[in-house]
N, C-alpha and C positions, 0 to 999 in steps of 0.2 A: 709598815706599809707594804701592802701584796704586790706582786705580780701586775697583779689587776691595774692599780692606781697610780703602774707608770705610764708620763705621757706619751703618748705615742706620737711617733713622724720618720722622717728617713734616718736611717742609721749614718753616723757620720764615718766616711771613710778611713780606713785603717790605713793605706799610706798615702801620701800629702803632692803628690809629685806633681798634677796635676795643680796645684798650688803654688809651688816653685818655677814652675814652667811658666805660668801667667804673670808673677810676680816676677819672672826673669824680662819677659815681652814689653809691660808696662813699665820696668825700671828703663829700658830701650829709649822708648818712648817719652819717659818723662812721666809718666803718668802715675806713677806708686804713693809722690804725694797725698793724694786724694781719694784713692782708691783702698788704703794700704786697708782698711779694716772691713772693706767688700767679702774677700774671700777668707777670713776668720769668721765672719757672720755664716758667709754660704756655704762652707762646709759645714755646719750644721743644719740647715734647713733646706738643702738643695739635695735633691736625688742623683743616683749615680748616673741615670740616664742623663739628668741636665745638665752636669758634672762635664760629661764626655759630651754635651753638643759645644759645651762654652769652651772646651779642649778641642774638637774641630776648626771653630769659630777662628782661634789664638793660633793655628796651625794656620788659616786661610790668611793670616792678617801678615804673620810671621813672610807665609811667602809674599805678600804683596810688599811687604817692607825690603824684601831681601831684594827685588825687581826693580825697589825707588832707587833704593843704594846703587845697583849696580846701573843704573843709570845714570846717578851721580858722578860715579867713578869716572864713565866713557867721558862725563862729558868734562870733568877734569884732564884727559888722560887728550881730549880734541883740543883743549887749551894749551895745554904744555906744549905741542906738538908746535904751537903755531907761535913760540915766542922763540923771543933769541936771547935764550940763559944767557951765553958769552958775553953779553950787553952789560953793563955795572948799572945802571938806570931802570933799564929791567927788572934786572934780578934783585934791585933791592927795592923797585915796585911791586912785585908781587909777595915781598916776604914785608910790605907795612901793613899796618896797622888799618890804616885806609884803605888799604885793598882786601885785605884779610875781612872787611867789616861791608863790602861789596858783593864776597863768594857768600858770606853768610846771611847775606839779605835774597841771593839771587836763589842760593841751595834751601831756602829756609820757605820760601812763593814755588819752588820747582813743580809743586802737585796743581800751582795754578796755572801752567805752562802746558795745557791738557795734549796740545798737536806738535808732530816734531816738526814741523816750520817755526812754533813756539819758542821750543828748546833752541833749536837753530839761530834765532836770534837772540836769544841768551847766551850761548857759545860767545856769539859773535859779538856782542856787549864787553863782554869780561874777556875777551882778547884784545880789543883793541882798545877797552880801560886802561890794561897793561902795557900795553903797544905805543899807545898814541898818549897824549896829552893836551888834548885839542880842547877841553872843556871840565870844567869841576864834576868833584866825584857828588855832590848833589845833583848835577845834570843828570850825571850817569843812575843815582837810584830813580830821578825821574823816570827816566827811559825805562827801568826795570816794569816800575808800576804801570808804566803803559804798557804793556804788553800781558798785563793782566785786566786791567781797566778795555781795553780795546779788543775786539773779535780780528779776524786773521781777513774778513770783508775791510773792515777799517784801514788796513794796511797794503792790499790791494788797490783800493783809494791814492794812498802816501803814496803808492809805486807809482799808479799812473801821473798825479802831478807832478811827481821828481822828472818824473823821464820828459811829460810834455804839459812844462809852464803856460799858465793862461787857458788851461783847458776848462770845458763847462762842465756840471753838472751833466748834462745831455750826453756831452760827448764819452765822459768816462763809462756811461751805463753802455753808450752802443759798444763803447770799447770791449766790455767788458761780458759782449756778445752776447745781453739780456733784453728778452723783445719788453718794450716799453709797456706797464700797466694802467691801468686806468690813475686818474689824481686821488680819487677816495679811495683808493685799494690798501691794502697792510704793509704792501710791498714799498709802495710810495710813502708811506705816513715812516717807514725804516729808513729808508732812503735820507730823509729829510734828517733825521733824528742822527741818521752814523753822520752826517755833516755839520750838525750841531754840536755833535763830541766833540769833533777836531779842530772847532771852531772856536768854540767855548778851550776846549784845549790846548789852544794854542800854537796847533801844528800845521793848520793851514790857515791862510785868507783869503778873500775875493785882489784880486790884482790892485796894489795902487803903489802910483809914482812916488819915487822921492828924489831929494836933490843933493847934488853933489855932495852933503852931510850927513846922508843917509837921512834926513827927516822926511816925514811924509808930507804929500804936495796937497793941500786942499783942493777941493775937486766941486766944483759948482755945478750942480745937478742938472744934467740936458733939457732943453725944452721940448713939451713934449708937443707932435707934430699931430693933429688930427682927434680924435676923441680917446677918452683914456679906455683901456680893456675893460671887456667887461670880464673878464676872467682873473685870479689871483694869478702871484708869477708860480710855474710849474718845476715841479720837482723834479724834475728834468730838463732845469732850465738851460738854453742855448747862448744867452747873452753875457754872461758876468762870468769870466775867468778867474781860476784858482791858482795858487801857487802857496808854498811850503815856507813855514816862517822860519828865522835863523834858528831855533830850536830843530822845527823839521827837519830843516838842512842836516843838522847835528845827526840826530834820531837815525836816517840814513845811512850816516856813514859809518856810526856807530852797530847800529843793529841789522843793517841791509848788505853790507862791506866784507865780505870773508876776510881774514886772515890767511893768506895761502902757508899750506904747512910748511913748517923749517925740517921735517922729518918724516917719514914713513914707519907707519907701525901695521902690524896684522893682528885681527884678535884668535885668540885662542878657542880650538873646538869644543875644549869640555867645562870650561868655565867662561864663554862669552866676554876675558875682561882682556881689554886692550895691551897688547906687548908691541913693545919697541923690538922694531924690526934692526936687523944691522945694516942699517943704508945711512951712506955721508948727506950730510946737510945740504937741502938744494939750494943751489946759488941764487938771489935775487936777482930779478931782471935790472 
């Protein structure tokens, strides 16, 4: 067979490094399983030019991963800071099983955590997981998944009824210094909808009595006085007061609640990663 009657296409590269280098990124990652016979295929059919944009690519990815990590680190490094190791209840909460299966639900959702008010209340979750014992660690993955289920507007919300029980629909929106929109507008059909999450959710309710048992008081519906509206009720309603369920309550104190530090650290200029500073442990009020 000639010359002629070879097939032609891109020559396959004479060293592999490029190969090793992706095959290093996606073993990182977890992903070599699936992948593993991608780049034995594409070095033979892929040009050197495409070669080196998919080498760019693995280089862009590399830094974003190294940016997750070292974000991971700090926010390990805000946790530590805010416990009190010397504690035996503590310290051997944070090294179970149960806790350990906590950091790896919260570090594992961390890319859904998009704003640092986000992460912030993730800090603040797995410090005072540690810290406190006020509710089961299924509570606390609940909490987790709210804070990816729910927008950072939702929890704005949470804040205004913690702070002021029995507040309206109405009054959170003037609170929250937004000029009222029409009832068919987008803005209002949102409105309705973030109050339905947390309703359906479980983290707020409209106000109602119970008794000495904590059970709920039935409530026999007012009589109404004169002709009934011709309008539906408004999503900015002024009449029916909210307040935060024991869950809510929880959610709070849990993800809204700083852990004031036990320690003082500085980070470092050239590598960004948190160092323990030499400062004595601040005394508790």
């Amino acid at each position: 067979m000639g010359d002629t009657d070879k097939p032609k296409g891109p020559k396959k590269p004479k060293n592999n490094k490029w190969n090793k280098a992706a095959r290093g990124v996606l073993q990182v990652a977890g992903a070599v399983p699936f992948v593993g016979g991608l780049f034995s295929a594409a070095a033979g059919h892929w040009s050197e030019q495409e070669q080196q944009r998919l080498n760019d690519f693995l280089k862009h990815w590399m830094g974003m991963m190294e940016d997750d990590i070292r974000e991971k680190q700090r926010a390990i490094a805000e946790i530590a800071i805010r416990l009190d190791l010397h504690d035996e209840e503590i310290s051997s909460r944070v090294q179970s099983s149960e806790y350990q299966s906590l950091l790896k639900k919260a570090f594992r959702d961390w890319a859904g955590a998009e704003s640092d008010k986000k992460q912030e209340f993730v800090r603040n979750i797995l410090s005072n997981a540690a810290a406190a014992n006020l509710t089961s660690d299924d509570v606390v993955r609940l909490f987790l998944d709210w804070l990816h289920r729910y927008s950072e507007l939702h929890f704005l919300v949470i804040a205004e009824i913690y702070n002021n029980g029995g507040i309206t629909r109405g009054e959170i929106w003037d609170k929250l210094r937004l000029e009222r929109p029409r009832e068919d507008s987008a803005e209002a059909d949102l409105y309705k909808l973030l109050f339905h999450d947390l309703s359906t959710g479980h983290v707020i309710r409209q106000h109602r009595p119970t008794d000495a048992y904590g059970n709920f008081v039935r409530q026999s519906a007012p009589k109404r006085r004169g002709p009934a509206s011709a309008t539906l009720k408004s999503a900015f309603d002024d009449e029916k007061g909210y307040e935060l369920t024991a869950l809510g309550r929880q959610f709070v104190h849990y993800a809204m609640t700083e852990v004031p530090p036990k320690l003082e650290y500085q980070t470092t200029d050239d590598d960004s990663e948190p160092e323990a500073a030499q400062q004595e442990e601040t005394v508790d009020a």
